[in-house]
PLY file of the C-alpha trace (Angstrom):
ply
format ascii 1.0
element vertex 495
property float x
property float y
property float z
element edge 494
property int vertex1
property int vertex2
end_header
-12.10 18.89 29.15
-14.35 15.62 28.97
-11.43 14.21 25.91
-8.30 15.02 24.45
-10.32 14.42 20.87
-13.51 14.88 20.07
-14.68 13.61 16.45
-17.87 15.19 15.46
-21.01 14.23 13.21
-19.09 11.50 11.43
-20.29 7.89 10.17
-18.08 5.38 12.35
-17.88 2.56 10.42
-15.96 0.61 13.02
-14.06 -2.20 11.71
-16.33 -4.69 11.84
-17.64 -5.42 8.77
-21.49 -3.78 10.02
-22.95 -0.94 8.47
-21.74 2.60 9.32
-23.99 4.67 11.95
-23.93 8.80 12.91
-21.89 9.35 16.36
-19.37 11.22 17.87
-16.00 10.21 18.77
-14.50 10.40 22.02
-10.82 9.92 22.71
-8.85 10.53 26.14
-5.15 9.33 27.55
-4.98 7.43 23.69
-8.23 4.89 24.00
-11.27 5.38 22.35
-13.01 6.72 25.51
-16.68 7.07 24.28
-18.50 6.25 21.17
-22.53 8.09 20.74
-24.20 11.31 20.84
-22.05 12.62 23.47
-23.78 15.73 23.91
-22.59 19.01 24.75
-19.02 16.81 25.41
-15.78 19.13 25.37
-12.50 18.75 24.26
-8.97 20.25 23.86
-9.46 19.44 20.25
-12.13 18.98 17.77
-13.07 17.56 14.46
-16.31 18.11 12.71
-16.49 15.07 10.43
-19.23 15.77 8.56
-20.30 13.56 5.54
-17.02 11.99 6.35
-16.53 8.11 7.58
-14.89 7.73 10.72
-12.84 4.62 11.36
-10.07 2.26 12.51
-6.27 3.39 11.58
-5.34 0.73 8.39
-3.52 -2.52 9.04
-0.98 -3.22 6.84
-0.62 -6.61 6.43
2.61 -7.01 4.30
5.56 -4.28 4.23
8.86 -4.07 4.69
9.71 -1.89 6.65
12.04 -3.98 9.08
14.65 -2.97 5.35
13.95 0.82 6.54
14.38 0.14 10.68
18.25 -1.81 9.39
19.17 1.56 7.58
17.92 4.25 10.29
14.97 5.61 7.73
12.02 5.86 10.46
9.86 8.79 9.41
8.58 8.72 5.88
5.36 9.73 5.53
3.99 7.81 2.51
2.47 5.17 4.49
0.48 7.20 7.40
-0.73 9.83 4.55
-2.40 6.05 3.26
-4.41 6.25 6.93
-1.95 3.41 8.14
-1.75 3.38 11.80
-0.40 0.27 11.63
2.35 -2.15 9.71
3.20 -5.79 9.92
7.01 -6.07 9.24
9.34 -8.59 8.31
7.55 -10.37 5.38
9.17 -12.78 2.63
11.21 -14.56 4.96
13.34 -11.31 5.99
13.22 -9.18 9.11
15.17 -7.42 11.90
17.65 -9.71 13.93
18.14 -9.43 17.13
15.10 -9.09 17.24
14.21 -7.56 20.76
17.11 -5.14 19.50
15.37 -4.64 16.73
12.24 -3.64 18.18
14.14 -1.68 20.86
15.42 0.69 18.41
11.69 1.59 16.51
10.65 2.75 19.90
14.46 4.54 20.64
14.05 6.69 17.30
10.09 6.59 17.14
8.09 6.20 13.87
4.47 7.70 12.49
3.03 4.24 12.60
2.89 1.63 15.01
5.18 -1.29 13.94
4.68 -5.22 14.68
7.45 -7.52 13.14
7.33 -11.13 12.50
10.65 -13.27 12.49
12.05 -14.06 9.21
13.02 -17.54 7.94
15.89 -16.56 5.49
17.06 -14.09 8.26
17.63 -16.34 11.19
18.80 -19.74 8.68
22.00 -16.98 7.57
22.68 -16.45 11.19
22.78 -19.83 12.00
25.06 -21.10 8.31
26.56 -17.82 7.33
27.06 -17.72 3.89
27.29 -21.48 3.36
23.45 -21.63 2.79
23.24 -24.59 0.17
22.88 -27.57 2.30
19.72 -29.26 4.53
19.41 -28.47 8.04
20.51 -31.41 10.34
18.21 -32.49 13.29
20.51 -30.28 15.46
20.60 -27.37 12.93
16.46 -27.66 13.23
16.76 -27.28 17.04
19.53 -24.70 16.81
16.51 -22.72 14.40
14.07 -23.52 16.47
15.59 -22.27 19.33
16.20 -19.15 17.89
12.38 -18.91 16.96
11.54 -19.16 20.35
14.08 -16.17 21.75
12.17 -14.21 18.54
8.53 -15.09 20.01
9.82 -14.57 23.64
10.61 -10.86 22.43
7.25 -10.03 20.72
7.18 -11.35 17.47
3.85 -11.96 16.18
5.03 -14.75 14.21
7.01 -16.52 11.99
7.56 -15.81 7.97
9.05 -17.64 4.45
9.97 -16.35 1.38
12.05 -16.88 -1.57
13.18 -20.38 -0.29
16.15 -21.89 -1.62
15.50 -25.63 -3.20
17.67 -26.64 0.65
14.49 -25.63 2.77
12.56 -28.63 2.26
8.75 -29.11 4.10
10.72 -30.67 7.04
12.49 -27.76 7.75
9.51 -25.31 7.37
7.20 -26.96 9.39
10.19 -27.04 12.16
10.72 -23.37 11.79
6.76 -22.75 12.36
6.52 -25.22 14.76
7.99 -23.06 17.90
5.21 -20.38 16.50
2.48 -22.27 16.71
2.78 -23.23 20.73
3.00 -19.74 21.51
-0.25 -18.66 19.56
2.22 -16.77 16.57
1.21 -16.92 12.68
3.17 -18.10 9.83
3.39 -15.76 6.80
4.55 -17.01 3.31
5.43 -15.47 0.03
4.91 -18.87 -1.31
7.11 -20.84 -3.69
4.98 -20.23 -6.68
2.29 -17.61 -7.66
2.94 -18.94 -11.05
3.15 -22.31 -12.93
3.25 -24.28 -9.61
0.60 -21.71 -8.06
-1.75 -24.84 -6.43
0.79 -26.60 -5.47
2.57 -23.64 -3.63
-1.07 -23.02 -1.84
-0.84 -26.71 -1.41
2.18 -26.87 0.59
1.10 -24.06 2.68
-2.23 -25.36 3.95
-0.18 -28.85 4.70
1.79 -26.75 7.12
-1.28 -25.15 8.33
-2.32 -28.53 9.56
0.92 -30.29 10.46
2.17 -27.15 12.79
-1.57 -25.85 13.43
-0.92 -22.76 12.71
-2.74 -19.72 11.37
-1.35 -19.17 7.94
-1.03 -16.05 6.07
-0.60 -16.58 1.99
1.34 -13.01 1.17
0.15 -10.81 -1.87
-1.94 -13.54 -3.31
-1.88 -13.44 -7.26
-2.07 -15.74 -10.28
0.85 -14.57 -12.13
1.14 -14.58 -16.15
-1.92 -14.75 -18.58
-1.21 -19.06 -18.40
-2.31 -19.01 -14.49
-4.86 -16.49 -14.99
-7.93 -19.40 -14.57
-6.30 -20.95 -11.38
-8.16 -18.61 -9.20
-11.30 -21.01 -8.98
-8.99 -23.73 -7.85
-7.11 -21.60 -5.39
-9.94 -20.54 -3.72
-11.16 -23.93 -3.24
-8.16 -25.08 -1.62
-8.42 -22.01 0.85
-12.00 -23.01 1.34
-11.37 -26.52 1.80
-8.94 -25.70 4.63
-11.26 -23.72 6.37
-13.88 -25.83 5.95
-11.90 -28.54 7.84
-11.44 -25.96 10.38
-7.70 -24.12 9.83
-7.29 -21.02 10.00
-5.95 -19.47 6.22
-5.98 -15.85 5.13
-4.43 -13.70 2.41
-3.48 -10.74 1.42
-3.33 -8.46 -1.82
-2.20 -4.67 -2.49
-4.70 -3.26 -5.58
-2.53 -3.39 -8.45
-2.28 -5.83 -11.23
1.63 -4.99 -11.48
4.23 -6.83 -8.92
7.31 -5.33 -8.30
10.56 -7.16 -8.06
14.54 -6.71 -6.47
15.99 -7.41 -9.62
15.96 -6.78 -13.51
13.46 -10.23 -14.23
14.64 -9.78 -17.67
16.85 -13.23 -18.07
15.48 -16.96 -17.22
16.74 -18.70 -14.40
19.21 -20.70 -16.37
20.91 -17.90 -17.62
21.91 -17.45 -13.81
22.91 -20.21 -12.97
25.27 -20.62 -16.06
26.96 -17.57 -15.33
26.98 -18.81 -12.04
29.19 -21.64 -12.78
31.05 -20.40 -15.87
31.74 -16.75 -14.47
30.90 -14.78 -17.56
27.42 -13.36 -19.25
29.86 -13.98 -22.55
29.29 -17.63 -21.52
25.58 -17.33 -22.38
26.27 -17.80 -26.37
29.05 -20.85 -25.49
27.65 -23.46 -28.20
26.53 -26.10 -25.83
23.82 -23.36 -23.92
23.40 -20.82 -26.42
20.18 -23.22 -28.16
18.72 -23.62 -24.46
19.34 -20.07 -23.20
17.42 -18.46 -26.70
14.94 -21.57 -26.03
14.53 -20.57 -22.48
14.12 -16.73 -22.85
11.56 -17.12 -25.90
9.36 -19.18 -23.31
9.73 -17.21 -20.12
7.91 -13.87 -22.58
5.67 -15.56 -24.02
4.69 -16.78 -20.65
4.69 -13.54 -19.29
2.95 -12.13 -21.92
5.69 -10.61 -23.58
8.60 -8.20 -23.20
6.21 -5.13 -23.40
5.07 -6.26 -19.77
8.24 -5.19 -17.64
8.81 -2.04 -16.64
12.17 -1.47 -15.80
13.34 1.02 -12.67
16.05 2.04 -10.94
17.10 0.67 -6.96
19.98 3.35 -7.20
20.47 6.78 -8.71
18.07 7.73 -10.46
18.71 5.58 -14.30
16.94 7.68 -16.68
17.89 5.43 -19.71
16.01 2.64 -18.29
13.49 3.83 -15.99
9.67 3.40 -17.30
10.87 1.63 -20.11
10.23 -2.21 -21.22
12.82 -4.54 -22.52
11.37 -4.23 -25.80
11.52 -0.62 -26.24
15.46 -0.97 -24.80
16.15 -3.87 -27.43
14.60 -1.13 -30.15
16.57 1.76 -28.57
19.86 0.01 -28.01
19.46 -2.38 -31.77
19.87 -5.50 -29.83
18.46 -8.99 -29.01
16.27 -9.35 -25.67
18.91 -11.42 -24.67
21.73 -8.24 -24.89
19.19 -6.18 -23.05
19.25 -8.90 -20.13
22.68 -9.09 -20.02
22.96 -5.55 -20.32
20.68 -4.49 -17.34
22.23 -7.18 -15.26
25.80 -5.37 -15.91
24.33 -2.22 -14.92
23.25 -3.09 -11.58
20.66 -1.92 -9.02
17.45 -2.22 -11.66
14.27 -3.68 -10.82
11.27 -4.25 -12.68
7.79 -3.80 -12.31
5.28 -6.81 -13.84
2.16 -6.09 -15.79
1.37 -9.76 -15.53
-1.98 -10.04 -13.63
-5.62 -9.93 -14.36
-7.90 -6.90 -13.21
-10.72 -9.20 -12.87
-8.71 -11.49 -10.45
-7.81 -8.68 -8.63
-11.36 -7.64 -8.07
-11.94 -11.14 -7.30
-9.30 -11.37 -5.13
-10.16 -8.54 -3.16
-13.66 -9.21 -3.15
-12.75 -13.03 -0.97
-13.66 -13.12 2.71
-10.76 -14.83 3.44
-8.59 -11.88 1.31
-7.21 -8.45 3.78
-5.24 -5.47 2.36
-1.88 -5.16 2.70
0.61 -3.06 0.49
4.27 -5.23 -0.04
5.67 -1.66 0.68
8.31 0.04 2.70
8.83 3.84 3.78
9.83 5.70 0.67
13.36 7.46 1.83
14.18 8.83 -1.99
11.48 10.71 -3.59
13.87 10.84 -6.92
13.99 6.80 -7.04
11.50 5.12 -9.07
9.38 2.93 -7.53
6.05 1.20 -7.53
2.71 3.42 -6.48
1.16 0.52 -4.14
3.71 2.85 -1.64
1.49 5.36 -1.42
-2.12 4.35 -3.17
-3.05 0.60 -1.78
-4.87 1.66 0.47
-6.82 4.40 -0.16
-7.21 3.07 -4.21
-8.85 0.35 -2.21
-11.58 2.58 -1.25
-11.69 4.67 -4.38
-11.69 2.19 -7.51
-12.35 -1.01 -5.49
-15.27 0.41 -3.28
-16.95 3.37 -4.60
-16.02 2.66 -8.50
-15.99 -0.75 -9.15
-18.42 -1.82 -6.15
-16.30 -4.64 -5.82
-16.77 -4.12 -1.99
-18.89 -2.33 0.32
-17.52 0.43 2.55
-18.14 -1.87 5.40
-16.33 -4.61 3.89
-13.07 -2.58 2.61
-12.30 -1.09 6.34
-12.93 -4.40 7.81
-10.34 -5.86 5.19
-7.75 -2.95 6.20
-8.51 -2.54 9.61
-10.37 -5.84 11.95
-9.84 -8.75 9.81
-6.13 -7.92 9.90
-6.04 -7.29 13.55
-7.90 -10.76 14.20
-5.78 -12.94 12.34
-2.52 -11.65 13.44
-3.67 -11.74 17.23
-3.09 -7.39 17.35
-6.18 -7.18 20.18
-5.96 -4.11 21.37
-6.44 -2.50 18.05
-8.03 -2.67 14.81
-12.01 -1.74 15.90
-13.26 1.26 16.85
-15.05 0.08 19.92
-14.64 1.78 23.79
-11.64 0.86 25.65
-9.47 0.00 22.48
-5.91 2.25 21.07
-7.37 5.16 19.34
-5.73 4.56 16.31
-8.15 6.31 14.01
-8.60 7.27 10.61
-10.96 10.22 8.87
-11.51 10.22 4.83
-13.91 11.63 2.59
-15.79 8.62 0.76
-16.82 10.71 -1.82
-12.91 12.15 -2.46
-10.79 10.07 -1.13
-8.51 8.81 -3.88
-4.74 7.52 -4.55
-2.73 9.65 -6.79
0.07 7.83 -7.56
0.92 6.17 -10.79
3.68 4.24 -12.74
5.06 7.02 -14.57
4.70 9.47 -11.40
4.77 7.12 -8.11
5.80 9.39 -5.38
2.55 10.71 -5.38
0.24 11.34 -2.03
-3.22 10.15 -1.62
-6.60 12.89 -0.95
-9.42 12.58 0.66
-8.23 11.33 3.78
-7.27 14.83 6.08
-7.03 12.97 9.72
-5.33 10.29 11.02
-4.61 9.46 14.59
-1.74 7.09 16.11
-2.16 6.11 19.76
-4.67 9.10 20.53
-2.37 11.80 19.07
-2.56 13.02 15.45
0.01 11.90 12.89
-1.67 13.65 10.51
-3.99 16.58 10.94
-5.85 18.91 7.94
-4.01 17.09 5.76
-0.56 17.46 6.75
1.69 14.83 8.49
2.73 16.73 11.81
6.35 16.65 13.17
6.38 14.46 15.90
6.19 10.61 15.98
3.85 8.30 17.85
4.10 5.02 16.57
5.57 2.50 18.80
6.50 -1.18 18.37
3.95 -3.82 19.22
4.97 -6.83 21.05
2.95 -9.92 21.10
0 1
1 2
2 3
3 4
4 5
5 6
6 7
7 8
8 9
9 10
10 11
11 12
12 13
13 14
14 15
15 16
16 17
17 18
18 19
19 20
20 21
21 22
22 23
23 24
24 25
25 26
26 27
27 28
28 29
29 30
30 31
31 32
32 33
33 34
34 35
35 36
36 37
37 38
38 39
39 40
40 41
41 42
42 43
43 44
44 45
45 46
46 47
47 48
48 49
49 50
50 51
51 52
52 53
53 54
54 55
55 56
56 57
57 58
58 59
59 60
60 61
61 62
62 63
63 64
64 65
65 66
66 67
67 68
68 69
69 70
70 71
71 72
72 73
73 74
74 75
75 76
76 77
77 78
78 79
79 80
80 81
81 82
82 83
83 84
84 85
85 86
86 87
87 88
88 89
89 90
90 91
91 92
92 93
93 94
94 95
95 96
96 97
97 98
98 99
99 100
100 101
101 102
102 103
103 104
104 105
105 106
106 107
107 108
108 109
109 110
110 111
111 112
112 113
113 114
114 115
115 116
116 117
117 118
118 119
119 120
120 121
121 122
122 123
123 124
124 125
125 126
126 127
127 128
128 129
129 130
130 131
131 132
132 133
133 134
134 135
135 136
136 137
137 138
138 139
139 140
140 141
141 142
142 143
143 144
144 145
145 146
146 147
147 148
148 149
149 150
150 151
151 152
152 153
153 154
154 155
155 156
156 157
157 158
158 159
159 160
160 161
161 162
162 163
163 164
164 165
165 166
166 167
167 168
168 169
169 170
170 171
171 172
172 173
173 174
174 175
175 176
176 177
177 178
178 179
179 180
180 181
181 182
182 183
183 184
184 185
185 186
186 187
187 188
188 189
189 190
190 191
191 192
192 193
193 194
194 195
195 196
196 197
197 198
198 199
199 200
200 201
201 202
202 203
203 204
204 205
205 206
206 207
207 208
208 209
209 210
210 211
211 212
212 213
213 214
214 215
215 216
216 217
217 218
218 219
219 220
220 221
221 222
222 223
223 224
224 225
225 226
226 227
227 228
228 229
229 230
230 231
231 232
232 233
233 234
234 235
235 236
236 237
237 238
238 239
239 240
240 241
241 242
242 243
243 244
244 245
245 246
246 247
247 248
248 249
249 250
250 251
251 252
252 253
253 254
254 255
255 256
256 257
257 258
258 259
259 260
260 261
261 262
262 263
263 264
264 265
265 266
266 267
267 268
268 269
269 270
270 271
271 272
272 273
273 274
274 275
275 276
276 277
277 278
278 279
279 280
280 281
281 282
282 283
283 284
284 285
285 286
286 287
287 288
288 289
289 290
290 291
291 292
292 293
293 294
294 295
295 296
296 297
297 298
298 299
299 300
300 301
301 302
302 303
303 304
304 305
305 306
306 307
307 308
308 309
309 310
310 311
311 312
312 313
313 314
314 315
315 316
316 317
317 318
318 319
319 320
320 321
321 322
322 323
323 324
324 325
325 326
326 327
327 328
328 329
329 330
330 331
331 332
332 333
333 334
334 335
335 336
336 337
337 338
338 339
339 340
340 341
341 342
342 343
343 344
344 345
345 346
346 347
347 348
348 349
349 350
350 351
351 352
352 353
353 354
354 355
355 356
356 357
357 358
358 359
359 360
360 361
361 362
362 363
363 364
364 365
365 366
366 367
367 368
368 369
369 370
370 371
371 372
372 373
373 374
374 375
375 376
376 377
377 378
378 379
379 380
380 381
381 382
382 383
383 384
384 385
385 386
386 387
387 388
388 389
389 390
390 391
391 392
392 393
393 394
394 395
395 396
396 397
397 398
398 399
399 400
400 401
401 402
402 403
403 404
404 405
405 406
406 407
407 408
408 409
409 410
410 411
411 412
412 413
413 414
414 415
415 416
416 417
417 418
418 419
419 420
420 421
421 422
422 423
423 424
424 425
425 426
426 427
427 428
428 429
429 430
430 431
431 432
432 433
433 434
434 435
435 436
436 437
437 438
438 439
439 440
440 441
441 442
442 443
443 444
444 445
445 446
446 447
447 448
448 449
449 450
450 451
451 452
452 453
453 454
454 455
455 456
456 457
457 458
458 459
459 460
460 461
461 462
462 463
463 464
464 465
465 466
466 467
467 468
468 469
469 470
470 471
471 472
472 473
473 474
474 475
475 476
476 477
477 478
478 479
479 480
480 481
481 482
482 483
483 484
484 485
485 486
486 487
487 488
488 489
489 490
490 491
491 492
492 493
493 494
């Protein structure tokens, strides 16, 4: 046999960002082996790919799985039935640790993607202060992190990520952490400190520690959150562009939904927190000196948002059928209550989360539409089908091709697999993937331009995508006719 894959009479649109072209596919010992006519070529198996594109496996440039690799979940099959070949791990300042360990154990137990990991912020601060996290890092406590950067890089991290920083992780000790990154050619990802009120000066902050460290920066799940923010975009792009211009390297990345989805209920302000926090007791929210501020505070925070219709609530636990797919509003209505009660309420419960209807489709399409903007889903392996959750698990990717490209015409063909596939690859310094070019992994994906379409909604998430019947991880078929086969060949990818 001249391959182990042959991929017949498809369009290869190969990652680039060029125009598609009519060839055969070629693949042998897991590279792309030979790209053309390739006539009268044989091969222990065969695709004919007609009127379907032919591509690079998906990048995807913001999950979480490193949450699934902690708790032994390895082989759910929501993100490879996307066409992701590949994820980028440890986002939002959390990942695996040790982290050669870590990485050790995705290829002990094997997963259907390949997995690349970068090295948490809020994960490596805990193991060097324990549970005594409110204070500022010392000059000895920035060497101590730094050092531990270094082991993370040494051990094939890709590079370095922030998220949800505490008011103690001031710029000195960020650009410290990304420092150790930057000599060794890594990236530094950020869920930023703001996507809201203090949106520019969030992207501000980031591009400073672009240039200070120079470092490649990743802004993660870029959004203008809450109808207020809505016409920042303009001035948010022109910061990115202004970067570049003065020649760092910035990127983003979005999933293709105007909903975010959140760890906990997001139905109280922050000071309600942090006065139960130092009272002990939600019945401390109506003590007379707060009670003014806390109404005052909640009364703001919806009207911000847009109102309490906007959250839909959703359960992290067993399944919460009272709740679930419901908004604070229709809870205050079902349980005859203030919005406040309903906070207070949820909190008590425990384990809900919320989903956000708090962002503009035409920023998304904007969004999605920026050169400087890749794909990636804020997702994880879905473990509990009976869980609600939010559909960017299963639909980013392939809803990027459906609504994004052939709907909406937001981008061209071209342009969405280059945003899921090369761009991704580039930035993060993953070079032997990403293009469909000869010599490269054959990590390869086969859709149906004219079909291919996510599924999934809010009210029924755990929903598969069609349209796209192969994909191929490392030369070997991780999903074939449509159906994910049993064995896994994903590996972990070291820097």
């Amino acid at each position: 046999m001249d391959f182990d894959i042959l991929i017949n009479n498809g369009t290869v649109v190969d990652g680039t960002g060029e125009q598609g072209y009519l060839a055969n596919v070629g693949i042998k010992y897991g590279k792309i082996e030979a790209i053309g006519e390739l006539a009268n070529a044989t091969a222990a198996q065969e695709i004919d790919a007609s009127n379907m594109v032919v591509c690079p496996g998906f990048i995807d440039a913001h999950t979480h799985c490193h949450n699934n690799v902690n708790d032994d979940i390895m082989h759910e099959d929501n993100l490879v039935r996307q066409g992701i070949t590949t994820v980028v791990s440890g986002n939002c300042g959390s990942s695996g640790w040790p982290f050669g360990e870590h990485l050790d154990k995705v290829d002990r137990l094997g997963m259907k993607q390949n997995y690349a990991m970068l090295i948490g912020h809020n994960t490596i601060r805990r193991k060097l202060l324990g549970d005594e996290q409110a204070q500022f890092l010392d000059p000895w406590q920035l060497k101590d992190l730094q050092k531990l950067v270094v082991q993370g890089m040494e051990e094939g991290a890709f590079g370095v990520t922030a998220g949800y920083m505490s008011d103690y992780a001031i710029n000195d000790e960020l650009f410290a952490f990304a420092q150790p990154a930057a000599e060794r050619g890594g990236l530094y990802a950020s869920h930023i400190r703001s996507e809201g009120k203090h949106l520019l000066q969030a992207i501000a902050e980031i591009i400073e520690l672009a240039q200070d460290a120079d470092i490649r920066i990743q802004i993660s799940h870029l959004k203008t959150m809450n109808p207020p923010n809505w016409n920042k975009l303009d001035a948010v792009f022109g910061l990115m562009e202004g970067a570049l211009d003065r020649g760092l390297s910035v990127r983003a990345d979005r999933y293709t939904y105007c909903a975010w989805a959140g760890g906990s209920t997001n139905a109280l302000p922050r000071v309600a927190y942090q006065i139960k926090q130092e009272r002990g007791s939600w019945e401390n929210l109506h003590d007379p000196d707060v009670e003014e501020v806390i109404y005052e505070e909640l009364d703001k925070m919806w009207a911000e948002r847009g109102g309490p219709e906007t959250l839909l609530l959703c359960s992290m636990g067993e399944p919460r059928p009272e709740v679930e797919n419901k908004t604070p509003a229709q809870l205050a209505e079902q349980w005859d209550c203030d919005l406040l009660e309903v906070g207070v309420r949820l909190e008590e419960m425990g384990k809900i989360s919320a989903i956000g209807m708090a962002m503009s489709e035409d920023n998304i399409k904007r969004i999605l539409a920026h050169p400087l903007v890749c794909v990636g889903s804020d997702s994880h392996q879905e473990a509990d089908k009976t869980v609600f959750t939010h559909p960017r698990s299963y639909g980013t990717f392939p809803r990027m091709l459906a609504r994004y490209c052939r709907e909406e015409q937001v981008v061209t063909l071209p342009q969405a697999v280059n945003k899921m596939s090369g761009m991704t690859a580039e930035h993060f310094g993953i070079s032997d993937r990403g293009l469909l070019q000869d010599g490269l992994v054959a990590d390869v994906v086969v859709f149906d331009p004219a079909t291919v379409q996510d599924t999934a909604t809010f009210s029924e998430p755990h929903q598969y995508p069609k349209g796209i019947p192969h994909v191929i991880v490392n030369g070997k078929f991780a999903v074939k006719d449509g159906h994910t086969t049993p064995e896994n060949h994903g590996h972990a990818l070291r820097k």
